[in-house]
C-alpha positions as CSV (number, residue, x, y, z in Angstrom):
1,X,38.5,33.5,-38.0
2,X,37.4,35.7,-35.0
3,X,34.0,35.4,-36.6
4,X,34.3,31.6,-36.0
5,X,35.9,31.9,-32.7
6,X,33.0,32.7,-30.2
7,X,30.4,30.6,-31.6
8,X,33.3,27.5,-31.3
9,X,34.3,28.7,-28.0
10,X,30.8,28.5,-26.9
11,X,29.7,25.4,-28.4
12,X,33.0,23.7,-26.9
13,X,32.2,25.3,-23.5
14,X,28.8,23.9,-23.4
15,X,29.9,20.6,-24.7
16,X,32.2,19.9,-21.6
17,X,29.4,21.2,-19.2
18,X,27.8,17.6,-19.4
19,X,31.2,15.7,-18.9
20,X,31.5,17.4,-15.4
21,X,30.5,15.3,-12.4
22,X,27.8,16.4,-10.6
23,X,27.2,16.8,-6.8
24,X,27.0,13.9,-5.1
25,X,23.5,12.4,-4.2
26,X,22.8,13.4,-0.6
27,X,22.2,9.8,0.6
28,X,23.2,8.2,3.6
29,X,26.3,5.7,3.7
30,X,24.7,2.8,5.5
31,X,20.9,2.9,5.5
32,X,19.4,1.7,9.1
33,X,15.7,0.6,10.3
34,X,13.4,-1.8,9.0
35,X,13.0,-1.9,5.4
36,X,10.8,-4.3,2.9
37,X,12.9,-6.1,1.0
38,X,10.7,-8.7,-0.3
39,X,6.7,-9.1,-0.7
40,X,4.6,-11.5,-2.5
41,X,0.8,-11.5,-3.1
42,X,-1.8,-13.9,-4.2
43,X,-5.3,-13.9,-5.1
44,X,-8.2,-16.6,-4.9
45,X,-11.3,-17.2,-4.4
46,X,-12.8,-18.5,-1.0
47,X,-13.7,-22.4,-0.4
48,X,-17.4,-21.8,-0.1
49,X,-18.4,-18.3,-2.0
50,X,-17.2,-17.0,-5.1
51,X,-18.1,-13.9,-4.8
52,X,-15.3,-13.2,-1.6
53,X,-11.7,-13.6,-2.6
54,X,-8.6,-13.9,-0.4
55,X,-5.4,-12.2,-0.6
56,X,-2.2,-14.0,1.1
57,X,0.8,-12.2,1.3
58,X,3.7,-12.3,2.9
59,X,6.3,-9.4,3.8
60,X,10.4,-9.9,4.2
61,X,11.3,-7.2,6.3
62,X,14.9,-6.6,6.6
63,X,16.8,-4.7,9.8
64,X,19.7,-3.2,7.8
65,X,20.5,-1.2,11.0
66,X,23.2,-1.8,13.3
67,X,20.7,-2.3,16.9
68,X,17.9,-5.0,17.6
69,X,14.8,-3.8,16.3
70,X,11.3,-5.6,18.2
71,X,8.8,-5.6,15.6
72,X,5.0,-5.4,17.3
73,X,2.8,-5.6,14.1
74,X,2.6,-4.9,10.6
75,X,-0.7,-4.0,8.6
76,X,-1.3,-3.4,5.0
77,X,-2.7,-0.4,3.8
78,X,-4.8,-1.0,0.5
79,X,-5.6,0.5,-2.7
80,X,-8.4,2.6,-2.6
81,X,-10.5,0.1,-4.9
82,X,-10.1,-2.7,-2.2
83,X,-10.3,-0.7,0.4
84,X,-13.5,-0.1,0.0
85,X,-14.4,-3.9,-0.5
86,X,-12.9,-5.1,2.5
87,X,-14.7,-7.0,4.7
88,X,-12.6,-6.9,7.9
89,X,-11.9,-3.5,9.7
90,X,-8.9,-4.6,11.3
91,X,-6.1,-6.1,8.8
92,X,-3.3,-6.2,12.0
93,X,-0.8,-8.5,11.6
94,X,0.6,-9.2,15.3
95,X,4.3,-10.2,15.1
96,X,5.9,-9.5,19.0
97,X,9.6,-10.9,17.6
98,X,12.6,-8.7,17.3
99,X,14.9,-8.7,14.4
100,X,18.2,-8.6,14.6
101,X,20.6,-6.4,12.8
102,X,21.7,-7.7,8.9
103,X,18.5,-10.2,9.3
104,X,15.2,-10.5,7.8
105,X,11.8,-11.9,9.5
106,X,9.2,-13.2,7.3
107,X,5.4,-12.1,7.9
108,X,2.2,-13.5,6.5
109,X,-0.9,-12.4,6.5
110,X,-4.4,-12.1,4.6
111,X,-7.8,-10.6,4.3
112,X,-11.1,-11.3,2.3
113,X,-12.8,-8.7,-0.3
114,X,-16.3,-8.4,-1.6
115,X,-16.1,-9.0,-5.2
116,X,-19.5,-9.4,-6.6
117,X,-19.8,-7.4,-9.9
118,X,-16.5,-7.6,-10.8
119,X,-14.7,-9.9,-13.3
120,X,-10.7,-11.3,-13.0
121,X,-9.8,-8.6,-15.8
122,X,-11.1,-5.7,-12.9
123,X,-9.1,-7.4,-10.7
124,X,-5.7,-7.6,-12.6
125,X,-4.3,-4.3,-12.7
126,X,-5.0,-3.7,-9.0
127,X,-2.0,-3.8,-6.8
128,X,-4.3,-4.7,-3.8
129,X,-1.5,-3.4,-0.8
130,X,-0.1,0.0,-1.3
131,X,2.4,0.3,1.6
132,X,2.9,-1.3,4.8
133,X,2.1,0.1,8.3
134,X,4.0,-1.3,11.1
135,X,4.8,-0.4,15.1
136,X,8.4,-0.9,16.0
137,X,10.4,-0.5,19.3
138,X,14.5,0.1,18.8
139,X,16.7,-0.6,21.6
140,X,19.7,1.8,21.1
141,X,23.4,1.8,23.7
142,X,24.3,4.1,25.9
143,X,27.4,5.3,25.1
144,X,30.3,4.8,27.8
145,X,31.5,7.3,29.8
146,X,29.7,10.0,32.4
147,X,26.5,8.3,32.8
148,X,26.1,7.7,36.6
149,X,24.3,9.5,38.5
C-alpha cells in the first residue's frame, strides 16, 4: 500500500494542477483609441494597361474610446512584394473628420502597381496592405476642480 501511495498521491496532485484557474489575462476593461474593425480589398486591372492593376480598399475604423478623436489621415503600409511595385510614393489618405466615441468612419482609398511579369496565381497569396498608418489628434477634459489660475 505505501508502495502505491506516493506514486497516486503524485499522479492525483498533478492531475488537479490543470483544473486550477490561472491568472487573469492582464488586459484592459474597456479598450480606447481608434481601432480597425473592418477592411476590405480588391484587385483589377486598369481601364487602359494590363500590365498596372488597382487596389481599392476601404478601412472601418472604430473610436471605442470614451473622447472625440479627429482623424487627419490614414495610409497603408504594404507588403514588401508590392511595395516595391508601387508606382505612387505617396499612398496618404487625407480624412480631416473626427469620430466620435462608440462610432465608426468609413475610408477609401487606392493605389496602382506595376505588374508586368507576373501572373493572377503571383498575385493571390499576397495580402497587398500589411497595417495601417494613421495621424490622430484626441481632445481629452479637464477634470473639475483647481484649474484657475
Amino acid at each position: 500500500m505505501k508502495k502505491s501511495f506516493w506514486p497516486g498521491l503524485i499522479l492525483t496532485l498533478y492531475l488537479l494542477s490543470g483544473c486550477l484557474p490561472s491568472a487573469p489575462a492582464q488586459t484592459s476593461s474597456q479598450p480606447s483609441g481608434l481601432q480597425i474593425s473592418d477592411m476590405t480589398v480588391s484587385v483589377g486591372a486598369a481601364e487602359r494597361n494590363s500590365d498596372t492593376q488597382i487596389v481599392s480598399y476601404e478601412v472601418t475604423v472604430h473610436n471605442a474610446g470614451t473622447n472625440d478623436i479627429a482623424l487627419d489621415w490614414i495610409e497603408p503600409v504594404l507588403q514588401d512584394s508590392v511595395s516595391s511595385r508601387a508606382l505612387e510614393q505617396n499612398l496618404r489618405v487625407m480624412v480631416n473628420e473626427t469620430v466620435t466615441p462608440n462610432s465608426t468612419l468609413a475610408v477609401k482609398g487606392s493605389f496602382a502597381f506595376d505588374a508586368s511579369g507576373l501572373t493572377k496565381a503571383d498575385m493571390d497569396n499576397w495580402r497587398f496592405i500589411d497595417q495601417i498608418r494613421l495621424s490622430s489628434e484626441r481632445t481629452i477634459p479637464v477634470p473639475s476642480g483647481d484649474n484657475k489660475p
